[in-house]
C-alpha positions as CSV (number, residue, x, y, z in Angstrom):
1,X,21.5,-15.3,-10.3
2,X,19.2,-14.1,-13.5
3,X,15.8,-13.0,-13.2
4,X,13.1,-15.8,-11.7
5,X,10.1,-16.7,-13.3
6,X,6.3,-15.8,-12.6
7,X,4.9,-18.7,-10.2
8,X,2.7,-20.2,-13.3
9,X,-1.0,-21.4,-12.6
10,X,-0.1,-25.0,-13.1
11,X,2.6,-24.6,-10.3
12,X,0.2,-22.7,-8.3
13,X,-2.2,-25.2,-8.3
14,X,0.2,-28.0,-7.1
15,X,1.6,-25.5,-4.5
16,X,-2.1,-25.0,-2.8
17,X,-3.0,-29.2,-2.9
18,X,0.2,-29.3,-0.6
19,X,-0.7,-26.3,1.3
20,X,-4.4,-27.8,2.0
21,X,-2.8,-30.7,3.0
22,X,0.0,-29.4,5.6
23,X,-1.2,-28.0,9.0
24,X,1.8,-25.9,10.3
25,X,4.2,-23.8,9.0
26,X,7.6,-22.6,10.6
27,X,7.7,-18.9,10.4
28,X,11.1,-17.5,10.7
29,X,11.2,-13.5,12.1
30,X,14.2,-11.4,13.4
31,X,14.0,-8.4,15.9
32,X,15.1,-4.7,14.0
33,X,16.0,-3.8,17.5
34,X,18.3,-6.7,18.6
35,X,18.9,-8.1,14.8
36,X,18.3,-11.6,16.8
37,X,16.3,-14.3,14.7
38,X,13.2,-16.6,16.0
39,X,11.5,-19.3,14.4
40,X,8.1,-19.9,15.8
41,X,5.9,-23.1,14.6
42,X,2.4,-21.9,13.7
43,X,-1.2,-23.5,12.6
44,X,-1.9,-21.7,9.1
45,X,-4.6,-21.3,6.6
46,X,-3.8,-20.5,2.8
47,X,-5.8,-19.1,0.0
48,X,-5.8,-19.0,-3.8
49,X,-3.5,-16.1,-3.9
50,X,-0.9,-18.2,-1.8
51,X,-1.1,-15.9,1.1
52,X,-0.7,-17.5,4.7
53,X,-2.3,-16.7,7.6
54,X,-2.3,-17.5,11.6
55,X,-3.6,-16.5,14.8
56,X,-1.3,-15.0,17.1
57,X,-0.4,-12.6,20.3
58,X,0.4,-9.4,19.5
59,X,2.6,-9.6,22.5
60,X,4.8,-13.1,21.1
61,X,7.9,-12.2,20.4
62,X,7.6,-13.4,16.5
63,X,4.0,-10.6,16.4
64,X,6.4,-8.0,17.6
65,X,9.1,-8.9,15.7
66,X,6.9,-8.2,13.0
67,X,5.9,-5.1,14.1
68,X,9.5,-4.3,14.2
69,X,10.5,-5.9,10.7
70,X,8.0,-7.3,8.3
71,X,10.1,-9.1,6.5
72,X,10.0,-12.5,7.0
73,X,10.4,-16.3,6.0
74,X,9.0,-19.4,6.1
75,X,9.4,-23.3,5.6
76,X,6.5,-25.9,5.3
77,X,6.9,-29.3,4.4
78,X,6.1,-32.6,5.0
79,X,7.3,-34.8,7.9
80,X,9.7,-37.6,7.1
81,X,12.5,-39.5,7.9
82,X,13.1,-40.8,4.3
83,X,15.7,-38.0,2.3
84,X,13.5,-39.4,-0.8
85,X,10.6,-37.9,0.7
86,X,11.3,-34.4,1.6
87,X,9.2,-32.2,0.0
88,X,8.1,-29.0,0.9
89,X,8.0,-25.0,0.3
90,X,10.3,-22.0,1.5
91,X,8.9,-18.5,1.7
92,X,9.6,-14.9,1.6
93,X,7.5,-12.0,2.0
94,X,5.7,-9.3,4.0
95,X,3.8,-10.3,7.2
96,X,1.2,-7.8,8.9
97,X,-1.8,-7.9,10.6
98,X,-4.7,-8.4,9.5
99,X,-7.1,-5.2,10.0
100,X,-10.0,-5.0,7.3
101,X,-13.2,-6.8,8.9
102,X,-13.6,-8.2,5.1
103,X,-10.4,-10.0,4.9
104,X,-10.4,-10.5,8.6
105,X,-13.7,-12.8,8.2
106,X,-12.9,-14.1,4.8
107,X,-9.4,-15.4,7.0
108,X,-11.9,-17.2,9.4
109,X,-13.8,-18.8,7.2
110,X,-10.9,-20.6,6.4
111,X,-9.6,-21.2,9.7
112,X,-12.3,-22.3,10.5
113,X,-13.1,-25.0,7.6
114,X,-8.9,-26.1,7.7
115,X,-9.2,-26.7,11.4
116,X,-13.1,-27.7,12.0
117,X,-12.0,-28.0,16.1
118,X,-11.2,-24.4,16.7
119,X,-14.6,-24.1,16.9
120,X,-15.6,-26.9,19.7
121,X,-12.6,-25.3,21.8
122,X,-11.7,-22.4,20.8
123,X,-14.2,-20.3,18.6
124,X,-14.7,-17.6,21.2
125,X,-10.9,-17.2,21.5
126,X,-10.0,-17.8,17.5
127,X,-13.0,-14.8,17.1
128,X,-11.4,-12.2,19.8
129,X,-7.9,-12.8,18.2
130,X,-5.1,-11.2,16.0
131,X,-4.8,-12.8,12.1
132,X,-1.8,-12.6,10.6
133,X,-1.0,-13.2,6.9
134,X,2.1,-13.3,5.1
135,X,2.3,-12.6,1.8
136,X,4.9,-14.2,-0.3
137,X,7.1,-12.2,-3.2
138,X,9.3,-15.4,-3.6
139,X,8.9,-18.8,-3.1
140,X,11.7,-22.5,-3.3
141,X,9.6,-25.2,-4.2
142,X,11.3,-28.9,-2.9
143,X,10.4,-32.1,-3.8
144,X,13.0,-35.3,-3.5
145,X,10.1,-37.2,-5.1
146,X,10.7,-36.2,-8.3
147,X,15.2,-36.9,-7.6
148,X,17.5,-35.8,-5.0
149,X,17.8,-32.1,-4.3
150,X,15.0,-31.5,-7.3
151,X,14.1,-27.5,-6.9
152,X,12.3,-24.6,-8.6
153,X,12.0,-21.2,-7.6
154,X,9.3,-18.4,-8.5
155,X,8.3,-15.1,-7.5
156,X,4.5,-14.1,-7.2
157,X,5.2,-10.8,-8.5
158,X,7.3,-8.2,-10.2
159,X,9.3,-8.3,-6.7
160,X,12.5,-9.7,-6.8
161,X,13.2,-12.9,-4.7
162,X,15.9,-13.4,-2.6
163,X,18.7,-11.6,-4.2
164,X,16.9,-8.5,-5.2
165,X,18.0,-5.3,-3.3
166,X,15.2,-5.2,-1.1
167,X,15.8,-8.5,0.6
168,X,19.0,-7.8,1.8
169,X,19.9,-8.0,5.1
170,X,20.4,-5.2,7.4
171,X,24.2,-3.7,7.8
172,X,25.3,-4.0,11.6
């Protein structure tokens, strides 16, 4: 596979119209202890940089995973039973917790304006709780819309994407 292209802004644009539009996201982990993969379905928030965040416990097996193994990956897409109409976005990047009180607000904001009734039932437990983000290096973009199996795929910087050394899997 040759080098991938820079995510261009036109791409980027569509990218975060489908990301405003999509309410959860299927984050895929694994445990560097026990090498054993998880997939956890999560409410997220995006911003203009394409980064994803979530609220989670520390102590769920995907947070510790994490703490374990930052590498991750994740799948968002639309929910169809027509094959014409799958559309939708595969990640992989970095996921850590949030811990500057800038970004950490800036991420509720967000939260907060995506999914208005976290407030009426939840604000004082969305307030005392862990962000996550994951920040993507390389990205699949899928959309049947446009024909069957139609796919492009970008990185988001001078990282390579899936077949770059540091994206391998570990060696058992």
């Amino acid at each position: 596979m040759g080098e991938l292209p820079l995510l261009p802004d036109d791409m980027r644009l569509i990218l975060r119209a489908f990301l405003d539009g999509q309410s959860t996201l299927a984050l895929g982990t694994a445990g560097l202890r026990d090498g054993r993969p998880q997939v956890a379905p999560l409410f997220f928030a995006s911003d203009d940089a394409l980064n994803l965040y979530w609220v989670s416990d520390p102590d769920s097996r995907h947070s510790r995973n994490i703490a374990d193994w930052d590498d991750v990956a994740a799948a968002i897409y639309v929910h169809t039973w027509d094959w014409m109409g799958i559309k939708g976005v595969q990640i992989e990047g970095t996921a850590m917790p949030v811990t500057d009180d800038e970004e950490r607000q800036r991420v509720l904001a967000l939260y907060r304006a995506k999914f208005p009734f976290v407030d009426d039932r939840f604000g004082d437990l969305i307030a005392n709780s862990v962000f996550y983000v994951l920040r993507p290096r390389w990205l699949r973009w899928i959309d049947n819309e446009r024909r069957f199996g139609y796919q492009q795929e970008f990185v988001l910087s001078g990282e390579g994407g899936p077949d770059s050394d540091e994206s391998q899997p570990l060696s058992r």
